[in-house]
C-alpha positions as CSV (number, residue, x, y, z in Angstrom):
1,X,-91.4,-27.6,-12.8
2,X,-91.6,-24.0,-13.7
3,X,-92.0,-22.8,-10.8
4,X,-89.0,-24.9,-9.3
5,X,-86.8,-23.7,-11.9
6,X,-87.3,-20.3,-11.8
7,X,-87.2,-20.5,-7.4
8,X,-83.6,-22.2,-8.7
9,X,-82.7,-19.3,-10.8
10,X,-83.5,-16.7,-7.8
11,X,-81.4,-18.3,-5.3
12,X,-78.6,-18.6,-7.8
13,X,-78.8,-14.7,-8.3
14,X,-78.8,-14.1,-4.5
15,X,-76.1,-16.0,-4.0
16,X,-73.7,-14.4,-7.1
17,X,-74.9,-10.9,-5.2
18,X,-74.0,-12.2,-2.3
19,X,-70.3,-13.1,-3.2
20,X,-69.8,-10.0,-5.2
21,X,-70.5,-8.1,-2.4
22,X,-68.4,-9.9,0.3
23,X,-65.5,-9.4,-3.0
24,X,-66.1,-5.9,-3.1
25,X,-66.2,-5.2,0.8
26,X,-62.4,-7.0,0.8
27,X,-61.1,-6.0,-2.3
28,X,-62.1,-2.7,-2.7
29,X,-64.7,-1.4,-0.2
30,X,-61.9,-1.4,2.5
31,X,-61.1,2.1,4.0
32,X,-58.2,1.5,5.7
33,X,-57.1,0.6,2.2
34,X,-56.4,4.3,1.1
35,X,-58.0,3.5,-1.5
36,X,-60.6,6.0,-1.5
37,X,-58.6,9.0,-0.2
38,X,-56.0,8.9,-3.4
39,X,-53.4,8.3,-0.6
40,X,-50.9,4.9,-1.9
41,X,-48.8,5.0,0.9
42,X,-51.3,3.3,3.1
43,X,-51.8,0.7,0.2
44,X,-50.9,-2.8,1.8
45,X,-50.5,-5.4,-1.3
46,X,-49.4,-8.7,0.2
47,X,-49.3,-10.5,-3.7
48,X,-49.2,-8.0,-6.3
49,X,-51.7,-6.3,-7.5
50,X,-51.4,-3.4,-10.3
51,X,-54.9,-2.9,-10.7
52,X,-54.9,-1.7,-7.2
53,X,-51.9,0.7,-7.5
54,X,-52.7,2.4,-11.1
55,X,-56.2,2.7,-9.3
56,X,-55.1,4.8,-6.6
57,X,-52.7,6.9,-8.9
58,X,-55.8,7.7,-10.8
59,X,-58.1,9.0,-7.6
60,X,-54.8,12.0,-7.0
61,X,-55.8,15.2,-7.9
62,X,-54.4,17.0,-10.8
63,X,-51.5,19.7,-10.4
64,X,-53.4,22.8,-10.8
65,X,-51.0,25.3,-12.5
66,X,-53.3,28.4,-12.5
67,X,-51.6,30.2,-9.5
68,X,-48.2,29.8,-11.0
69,X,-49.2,31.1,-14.3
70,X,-50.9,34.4,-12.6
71,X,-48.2,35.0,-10.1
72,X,-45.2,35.2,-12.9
73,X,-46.9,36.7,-16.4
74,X,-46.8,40.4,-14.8
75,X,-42.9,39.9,-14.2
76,X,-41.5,38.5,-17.1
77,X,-41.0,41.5,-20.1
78,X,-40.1,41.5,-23.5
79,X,-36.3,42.5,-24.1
80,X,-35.8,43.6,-27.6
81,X,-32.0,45.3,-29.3
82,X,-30.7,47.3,-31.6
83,X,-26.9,47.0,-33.0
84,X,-25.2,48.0,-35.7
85,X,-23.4,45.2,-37.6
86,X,-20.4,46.5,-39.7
87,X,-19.7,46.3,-43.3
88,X,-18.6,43.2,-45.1
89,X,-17.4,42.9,-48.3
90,X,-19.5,42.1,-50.7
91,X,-19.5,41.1,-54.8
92,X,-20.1,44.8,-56.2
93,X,-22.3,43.0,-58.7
94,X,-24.4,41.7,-56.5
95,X,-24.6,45.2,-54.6
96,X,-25.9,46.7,-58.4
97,X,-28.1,44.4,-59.3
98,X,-29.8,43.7,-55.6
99,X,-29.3,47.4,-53.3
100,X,-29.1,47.1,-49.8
101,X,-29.7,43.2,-49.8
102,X,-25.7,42.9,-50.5
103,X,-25.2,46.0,-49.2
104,X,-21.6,46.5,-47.7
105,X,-22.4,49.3,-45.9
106,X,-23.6,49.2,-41.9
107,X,-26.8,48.5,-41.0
108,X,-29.4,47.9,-38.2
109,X,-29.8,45.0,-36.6
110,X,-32.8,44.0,-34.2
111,X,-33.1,40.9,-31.8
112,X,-35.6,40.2,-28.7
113,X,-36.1,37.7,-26.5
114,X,-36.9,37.6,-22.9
115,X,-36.3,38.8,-19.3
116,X,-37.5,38.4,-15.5
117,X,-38.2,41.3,-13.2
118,X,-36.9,40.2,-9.8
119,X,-37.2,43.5,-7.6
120,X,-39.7,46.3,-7.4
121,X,-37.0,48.8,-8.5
122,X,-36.4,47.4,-11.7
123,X,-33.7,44.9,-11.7
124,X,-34.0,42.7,-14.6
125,X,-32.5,39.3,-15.3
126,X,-32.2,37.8,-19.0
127,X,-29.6,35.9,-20.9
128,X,-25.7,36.9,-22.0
129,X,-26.6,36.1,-25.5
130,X,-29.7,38.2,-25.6
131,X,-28.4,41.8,-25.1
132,X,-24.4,40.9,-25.9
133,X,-23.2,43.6,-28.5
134,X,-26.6,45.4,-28.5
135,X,-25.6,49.0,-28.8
136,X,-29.5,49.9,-27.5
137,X,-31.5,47.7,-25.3
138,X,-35.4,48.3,-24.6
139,X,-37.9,46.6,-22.3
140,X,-41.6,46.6,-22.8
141,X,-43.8,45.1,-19.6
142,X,-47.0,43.1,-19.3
143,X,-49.0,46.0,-19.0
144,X,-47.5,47.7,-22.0
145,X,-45.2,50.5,-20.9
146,X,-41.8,51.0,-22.4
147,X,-38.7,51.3,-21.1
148,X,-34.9,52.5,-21.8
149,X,-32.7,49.8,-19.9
150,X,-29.4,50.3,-18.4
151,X,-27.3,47.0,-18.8
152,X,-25.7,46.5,-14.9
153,X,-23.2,43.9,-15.6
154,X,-22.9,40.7,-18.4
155,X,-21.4,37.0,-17.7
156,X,-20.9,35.1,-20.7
157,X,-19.4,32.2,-18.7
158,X,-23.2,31.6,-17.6
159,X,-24.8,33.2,-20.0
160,X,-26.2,36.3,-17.9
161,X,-26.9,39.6,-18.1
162,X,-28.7,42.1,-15.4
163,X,-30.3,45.0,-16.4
164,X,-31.8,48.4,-14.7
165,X,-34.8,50.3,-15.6
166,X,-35.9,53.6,-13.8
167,X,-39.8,52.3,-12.6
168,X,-41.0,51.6,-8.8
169,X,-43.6,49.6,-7.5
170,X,-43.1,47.0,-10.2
171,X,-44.5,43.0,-10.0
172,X,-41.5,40.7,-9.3
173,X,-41.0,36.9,-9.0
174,X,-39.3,35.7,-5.7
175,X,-36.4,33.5,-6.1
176,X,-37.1,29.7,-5.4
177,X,-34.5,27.2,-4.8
178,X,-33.3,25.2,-7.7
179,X,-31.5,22.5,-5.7
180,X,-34.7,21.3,-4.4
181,X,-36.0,20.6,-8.2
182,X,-37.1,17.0,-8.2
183,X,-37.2,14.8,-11.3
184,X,-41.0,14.9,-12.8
185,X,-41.9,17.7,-10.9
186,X,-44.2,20.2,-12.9
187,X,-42.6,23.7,-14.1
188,X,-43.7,26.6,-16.1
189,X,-41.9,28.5,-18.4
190,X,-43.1,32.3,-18.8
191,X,-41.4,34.2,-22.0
192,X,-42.2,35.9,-25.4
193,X,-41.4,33.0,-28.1
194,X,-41.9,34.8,-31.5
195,X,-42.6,38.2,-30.2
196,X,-45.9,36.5,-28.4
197,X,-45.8,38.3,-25.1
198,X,-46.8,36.6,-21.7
199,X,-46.9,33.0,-22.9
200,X,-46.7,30.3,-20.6
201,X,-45.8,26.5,-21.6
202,X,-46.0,23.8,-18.8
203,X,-43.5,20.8,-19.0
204,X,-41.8,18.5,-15.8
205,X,-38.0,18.2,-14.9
206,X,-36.5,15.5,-17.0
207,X,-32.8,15.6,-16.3
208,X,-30.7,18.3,-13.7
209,X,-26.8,19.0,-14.5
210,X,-26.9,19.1,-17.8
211,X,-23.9,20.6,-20.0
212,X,-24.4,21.0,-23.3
213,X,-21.3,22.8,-24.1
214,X,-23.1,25.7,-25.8
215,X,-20.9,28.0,-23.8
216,X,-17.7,30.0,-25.1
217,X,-16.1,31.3,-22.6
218,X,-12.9,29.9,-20.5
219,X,-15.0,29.4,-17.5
220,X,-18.3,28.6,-18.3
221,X,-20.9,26.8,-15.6
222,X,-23.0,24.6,-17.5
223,X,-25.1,22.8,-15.1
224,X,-28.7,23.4,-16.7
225,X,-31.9,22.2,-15.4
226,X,-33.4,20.4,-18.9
227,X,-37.4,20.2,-19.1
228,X,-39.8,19.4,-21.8
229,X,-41.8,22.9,-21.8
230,X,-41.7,24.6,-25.0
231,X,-39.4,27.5,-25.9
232,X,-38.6,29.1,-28.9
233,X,-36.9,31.5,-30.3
234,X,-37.7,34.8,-28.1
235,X,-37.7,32.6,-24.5
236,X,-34.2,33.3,-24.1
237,X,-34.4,35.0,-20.6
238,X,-37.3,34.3,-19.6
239,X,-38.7,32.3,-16.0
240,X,-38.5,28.5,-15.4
241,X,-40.8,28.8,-12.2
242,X,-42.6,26.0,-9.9
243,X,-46.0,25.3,-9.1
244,X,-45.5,27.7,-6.0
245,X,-44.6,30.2,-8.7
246,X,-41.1,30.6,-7.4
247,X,-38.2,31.4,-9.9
248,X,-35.8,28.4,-10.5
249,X,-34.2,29.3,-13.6
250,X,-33.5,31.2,-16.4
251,X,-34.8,30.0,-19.6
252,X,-31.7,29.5,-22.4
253,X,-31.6,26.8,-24.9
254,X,-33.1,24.2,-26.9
255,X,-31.7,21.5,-28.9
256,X,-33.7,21.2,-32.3
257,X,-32.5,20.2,-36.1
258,X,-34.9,22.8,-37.1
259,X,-34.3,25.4,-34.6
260,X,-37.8,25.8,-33.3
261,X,-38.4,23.6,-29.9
262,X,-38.0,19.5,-30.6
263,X,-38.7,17.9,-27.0
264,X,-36.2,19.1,-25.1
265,X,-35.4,23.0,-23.4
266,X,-33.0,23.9,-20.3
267,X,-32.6,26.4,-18.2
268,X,-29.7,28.3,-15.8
269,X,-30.5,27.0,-12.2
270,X,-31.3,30.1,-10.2
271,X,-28.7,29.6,-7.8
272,X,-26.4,29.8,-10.4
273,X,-28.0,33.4,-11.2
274,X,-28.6,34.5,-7.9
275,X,-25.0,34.8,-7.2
276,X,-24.1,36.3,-10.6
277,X,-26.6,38.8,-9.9
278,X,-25.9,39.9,-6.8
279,X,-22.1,40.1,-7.6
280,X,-23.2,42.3,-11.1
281,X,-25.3,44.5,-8.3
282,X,-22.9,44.6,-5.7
283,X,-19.2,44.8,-7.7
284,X,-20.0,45.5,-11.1
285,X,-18.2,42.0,-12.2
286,X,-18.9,38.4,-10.9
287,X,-16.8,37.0,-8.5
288,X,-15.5,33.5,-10.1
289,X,-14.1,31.1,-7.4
290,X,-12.2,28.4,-8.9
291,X,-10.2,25.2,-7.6
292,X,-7.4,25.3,-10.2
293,X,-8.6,21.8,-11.7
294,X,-9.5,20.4,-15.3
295,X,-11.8,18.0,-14.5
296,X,-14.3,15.1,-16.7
297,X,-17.2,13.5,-16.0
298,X,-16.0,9.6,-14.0
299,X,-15.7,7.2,-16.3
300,X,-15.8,3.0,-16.0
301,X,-12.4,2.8,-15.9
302,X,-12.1,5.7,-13.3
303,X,-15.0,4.5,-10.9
304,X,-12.9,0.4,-11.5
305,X,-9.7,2.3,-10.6
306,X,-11.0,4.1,-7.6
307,X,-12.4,1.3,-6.6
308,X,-16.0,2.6,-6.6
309,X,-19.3,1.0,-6.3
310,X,-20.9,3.5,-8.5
311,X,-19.8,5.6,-11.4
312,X,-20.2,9.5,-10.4
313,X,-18.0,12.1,-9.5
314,X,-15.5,14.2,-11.4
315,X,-12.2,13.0,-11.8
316,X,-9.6,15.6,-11.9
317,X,-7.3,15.5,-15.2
318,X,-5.0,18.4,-14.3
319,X,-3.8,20.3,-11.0
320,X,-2.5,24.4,-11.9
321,X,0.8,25.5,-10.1
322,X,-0.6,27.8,-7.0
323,X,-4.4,26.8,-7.5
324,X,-6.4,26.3,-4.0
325,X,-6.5,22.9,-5.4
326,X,-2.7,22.4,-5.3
327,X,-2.0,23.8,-1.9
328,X,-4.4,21.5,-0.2
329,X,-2.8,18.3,-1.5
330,X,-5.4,16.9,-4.6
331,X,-3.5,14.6,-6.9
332,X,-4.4,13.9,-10.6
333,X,-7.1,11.5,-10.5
334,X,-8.4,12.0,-7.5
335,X,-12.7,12.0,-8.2
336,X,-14.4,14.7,-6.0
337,X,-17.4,13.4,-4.6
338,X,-18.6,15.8,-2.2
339,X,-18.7,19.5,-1.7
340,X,-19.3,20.0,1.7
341,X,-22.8,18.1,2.4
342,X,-23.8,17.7,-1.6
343,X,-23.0,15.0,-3.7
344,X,-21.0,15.2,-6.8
345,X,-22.1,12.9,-10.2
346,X,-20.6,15.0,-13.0
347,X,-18.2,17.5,-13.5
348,X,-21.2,20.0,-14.2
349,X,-22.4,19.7,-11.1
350,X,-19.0,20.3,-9.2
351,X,-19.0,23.5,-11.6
352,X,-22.6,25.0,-10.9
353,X,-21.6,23.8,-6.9
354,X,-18.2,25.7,-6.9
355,X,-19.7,28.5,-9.3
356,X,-21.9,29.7,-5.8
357,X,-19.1,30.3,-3.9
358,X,-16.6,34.0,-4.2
359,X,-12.6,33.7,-3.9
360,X,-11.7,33.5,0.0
361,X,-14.7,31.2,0.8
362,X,-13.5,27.6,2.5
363,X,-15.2,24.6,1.0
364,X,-14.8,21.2,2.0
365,X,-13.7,18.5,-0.9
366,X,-14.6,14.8,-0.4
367,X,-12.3,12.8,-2.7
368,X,-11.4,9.4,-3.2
369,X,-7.7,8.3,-3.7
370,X,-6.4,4.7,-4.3
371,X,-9.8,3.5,-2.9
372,X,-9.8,5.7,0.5
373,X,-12.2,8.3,0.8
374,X,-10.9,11.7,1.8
375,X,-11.8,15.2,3.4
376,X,-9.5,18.1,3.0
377,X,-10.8,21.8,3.1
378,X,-10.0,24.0,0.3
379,X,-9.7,27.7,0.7
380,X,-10.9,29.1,-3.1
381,X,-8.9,31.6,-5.1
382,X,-10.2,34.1,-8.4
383,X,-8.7,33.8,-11.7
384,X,-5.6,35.9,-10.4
385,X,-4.9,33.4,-8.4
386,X,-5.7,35.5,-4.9
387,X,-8.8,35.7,-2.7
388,X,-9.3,39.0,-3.1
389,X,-12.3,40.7,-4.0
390,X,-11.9,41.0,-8.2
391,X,-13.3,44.7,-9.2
392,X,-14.2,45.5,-13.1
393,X,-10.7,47.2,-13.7
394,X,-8.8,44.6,-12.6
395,X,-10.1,41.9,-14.8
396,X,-10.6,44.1,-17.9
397,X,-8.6,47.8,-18.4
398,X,-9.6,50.7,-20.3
399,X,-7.9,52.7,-22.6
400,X,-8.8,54.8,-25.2
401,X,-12.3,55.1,-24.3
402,X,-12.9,51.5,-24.0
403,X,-12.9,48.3,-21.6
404,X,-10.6,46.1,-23.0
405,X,-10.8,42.1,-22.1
406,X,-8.5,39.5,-22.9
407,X,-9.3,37.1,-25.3
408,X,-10.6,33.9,-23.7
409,X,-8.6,30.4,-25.4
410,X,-11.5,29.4,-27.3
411,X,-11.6,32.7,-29.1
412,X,-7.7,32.8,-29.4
413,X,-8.4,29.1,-31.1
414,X,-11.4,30.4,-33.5
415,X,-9.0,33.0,-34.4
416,X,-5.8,31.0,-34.8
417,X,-3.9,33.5,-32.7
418,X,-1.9,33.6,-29.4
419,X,-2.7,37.4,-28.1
420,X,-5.5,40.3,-28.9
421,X,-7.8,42.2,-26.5
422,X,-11.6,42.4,-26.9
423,X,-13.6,45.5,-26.7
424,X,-16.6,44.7,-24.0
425,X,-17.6,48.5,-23.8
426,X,-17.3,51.5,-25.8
427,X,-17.4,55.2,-24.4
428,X,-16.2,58.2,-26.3
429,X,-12.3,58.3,-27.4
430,X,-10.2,57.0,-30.0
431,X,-11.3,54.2,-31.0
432,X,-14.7,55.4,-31.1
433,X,-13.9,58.0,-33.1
434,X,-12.4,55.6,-35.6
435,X,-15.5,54.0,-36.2
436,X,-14.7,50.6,-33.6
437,X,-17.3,49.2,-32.1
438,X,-18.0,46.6,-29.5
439,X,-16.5,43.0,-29.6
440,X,-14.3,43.9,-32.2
441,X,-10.7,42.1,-31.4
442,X,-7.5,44.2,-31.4
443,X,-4.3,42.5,-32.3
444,X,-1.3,44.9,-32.2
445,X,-0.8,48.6,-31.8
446,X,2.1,50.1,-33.4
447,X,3.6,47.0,-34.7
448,X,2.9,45.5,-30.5
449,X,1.1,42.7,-29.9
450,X,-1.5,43.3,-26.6
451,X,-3.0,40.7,-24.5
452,X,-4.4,43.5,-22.3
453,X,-5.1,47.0,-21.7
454,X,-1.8,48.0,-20.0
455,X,-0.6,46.0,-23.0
456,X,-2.2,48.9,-25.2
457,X,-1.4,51.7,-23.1
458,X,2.4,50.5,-23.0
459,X,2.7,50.2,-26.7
460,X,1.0,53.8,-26.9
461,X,3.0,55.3,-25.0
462,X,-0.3,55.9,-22.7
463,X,-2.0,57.0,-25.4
464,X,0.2,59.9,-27.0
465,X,1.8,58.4,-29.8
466,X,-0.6,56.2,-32.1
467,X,0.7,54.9,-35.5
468,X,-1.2,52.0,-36.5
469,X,-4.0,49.5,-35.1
470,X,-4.6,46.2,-36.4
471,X,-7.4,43.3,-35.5
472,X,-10.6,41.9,-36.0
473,X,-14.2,42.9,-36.5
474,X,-17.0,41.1,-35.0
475,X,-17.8,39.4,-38.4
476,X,-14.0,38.4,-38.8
477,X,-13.3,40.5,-41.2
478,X,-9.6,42.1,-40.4
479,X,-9.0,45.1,-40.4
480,X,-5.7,47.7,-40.7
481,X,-5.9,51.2,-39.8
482,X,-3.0,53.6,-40.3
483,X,-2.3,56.9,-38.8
484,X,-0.2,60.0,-38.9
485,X,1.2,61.7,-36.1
């Protein structure tokens, strides 16, 4: 009876073997599965089966971000400032009691942050916001040499600056192309958070197009790339690059209640930058091409109007008198869809598509009007309303020793006034001598009020009869000076 039983037990083993084995060679043991190569697109399942696909996605091979990481430290420096803030006043008590602390007389100030070498001769790329107002601006490299820069040219409407140092044979990252960013594709971001030089977080691409409206300036791109690798304070400038180790943006902001990184960091698509850069390089000011729009993001009620399937697009709220926009027939409400073969969802993405085009370039605009879709090519103009080639002097004057700007509306708003000129550079001359210093506001000269600097020159009788100045200070302190002749 023993013997029988256990003879009964042995077959019964066989057998299970057997069917696990004939399970396995259909289930899994198949090689024209994919299974085993990590490849899913040659995964056939007929009735569902997750076990099968999450097995699969585990057999892929890691992304391996070593080469990235080695190809980019050597170009990204650290970018640190000096400026000199004015006085303030101050509670003379405090001033007693506490020194300098409530000080109301000048003093230093010193900022850092990032940038990205992106030729061999020195050309540097780093934010607006870094090196804006810094009366001094020094770079020190990955292999610890330091460096005087020269600032080339600024764009606060995009938040960047290029700058110039006097070294050859220097490492450099290659520009990439930021349209062909995919969402969950892996990124690096290479900058010196905290005065840590050469530190590199790894994150993916969670969203592209982003605006944030951090900008303030009249015509600001906001279009950024947003990602969840680190930055903090001192990554302002530095590389966004891609497993290849290509540059595809420039690192610039977080959003954080504390104001150290909180989940979330974006970047200025690089070919949003490139152009900026190569117009600082080539003309010493950007070229902005506009269409002569206001436009918002589609709404519901837009898309339900238009008679859309989908809500993207941005719908245009306002057509300007003699804008390229105008002359080749858009209507209020018309929603842009298309610039030339890329699709349009947002208004920031018709911005950062426009933004890599110069006045006198022909774009063509796919719209939508009462339901039809449309085609009409559009021939774009600068902010003087021509296509000609915009040089430093023509959008910003100098006079007395200084390039003057007009004010932009958002800092007439802030201000609560309807004229003044900005000082964006300060050479020797008067108001040098007077103790003015960049981004301080004038209002009036001799009683005048100036928008601009034939506006100053005019009411100064080109500079030969000065009575008074009047204006703001960078701090918004006003200030009054008075002269005698």
């Amino acid at each position: 009876m023993k013997v029988r039983n256990l003879l009964a037990g042995l077959l019964m083993a066989v057998a299970g073997a057997a069917i696990a084995l004939f399970a396995y060679t259909k289930l899994i043991g198949n090689k024209d599965s994919g299974m085993l190569s990590g490849d899913s697109s040659k995964v056939e399942i007929t009735g569902g089966t997750p076990y099968l696909t999450s097995l699969v996605m585990q057999r892929q091979d890691p992304v391996d971000l070593r080469y990235a990481a080695e190809q980019t430290v050597h170009a990204v420096v650290h970018v640190r400032t000096k400026s000199v803030v004015g006085a303030e006043p101050v509670n003379p008590i405090l001033e007693w009691f506490y020194g300098e602390r409530y000080s109301s007389r000048p003093r230093e100030v010193q900022g850092f942050g990032s940038g990205v070498i992106i030729s061999a001769d020195g050309y540097i790329i780093t934010n607006d916001h870094v090196i804006d107002e810094a009366e001094n601006v020094e770079v020190k490299l990955n292999d610890n040499r330091i460096f005087q820069a020269q600032i080339v040219g600024q764009d606060p409407s995009t938040d960047i600056a290029l700058l110039k140092i006097k070294a050859e044979n220097l490492p450099y990252i290659k520009y990439g192309n930021s349209d062909d960013l995919k969402l969950g594709e892996w990124v690096l971001a290479v900058g010196n958070p905290f005065n840590l030089t050469s530190t590199v977080t790894a994150g993916i691409v969670s969203a592209k197009g982003r605006s944030l409206g951090i900008l303030d300036n009249e015509y600001r791109i906001e279009s950024f790339i947003q990602t969840d690798a680190a930055l903090n304070m001192g990554n302002s400038g530095g590389a966004l690059v891609n497993t290849r180790g290509e540059l595809v943006g420039i690192t610039s902001a977080i959003i954080s209640p504390s104001g150290a990184y909180a989940g979330n960091s974006f970047a200025i698509p690089i070919n949003i930058v490139r152009k900026v850069v190569d117009d600082l390089r080539e003309f010493g000011t950007v070229q902005r091409a506009i269409m002569g729009v206001t436009i918002q993001d589609v709404t519901a009620e837009d898309a339900e109007k238009q008679k859309l399937s989908e809500i993207r697009g941005a719908v245009i709220k306002g057509v300007n008198e003699g804008g390229s926009a105008k002359e080749a027939g858009l209507k209020e409400d018309d929603i842009i869809l298309r610039v030339n073969d890329v699709n349009i969802n947002s208004s920031a993405e018709l911005q950062e598509q426009i933004g890599k085009f110069r006045p006198g370039d022909k774009v063509n605009i796919t719209y939508v009007r009462n339901g039809k879709q449309n085609t009409v090519p559009i021939v774009l103009k600068n902010i003087e309303g021509t296509t000609k080639t915009v040089t430093a002097s023509s959008t910003s004057g100098w006079a007395m020793g200084a390039r003057l700007e007009p004010l932009s509306n958002s800092e007439r708003n802030s201000l609560k006034v309807d004229h003044g000129v900005k000082i964006a550079e300060l050479n020797d001359g008067l108001l040098k001598d007077i103790g003015m210093r960049k981004g301080y506001i004038i209002l009036s000269i001799n009683g005048k009020k100036v928008n601009n600097a034939s506006d100053v020159r005019e009411a100064s009788s080109n500079e030969k009869s000065i009575k008074s100045i009047e204006g703001v200070q960078s701090n918004g302190t006003y200030f009054s000076y008075s002269f005698r002749n």
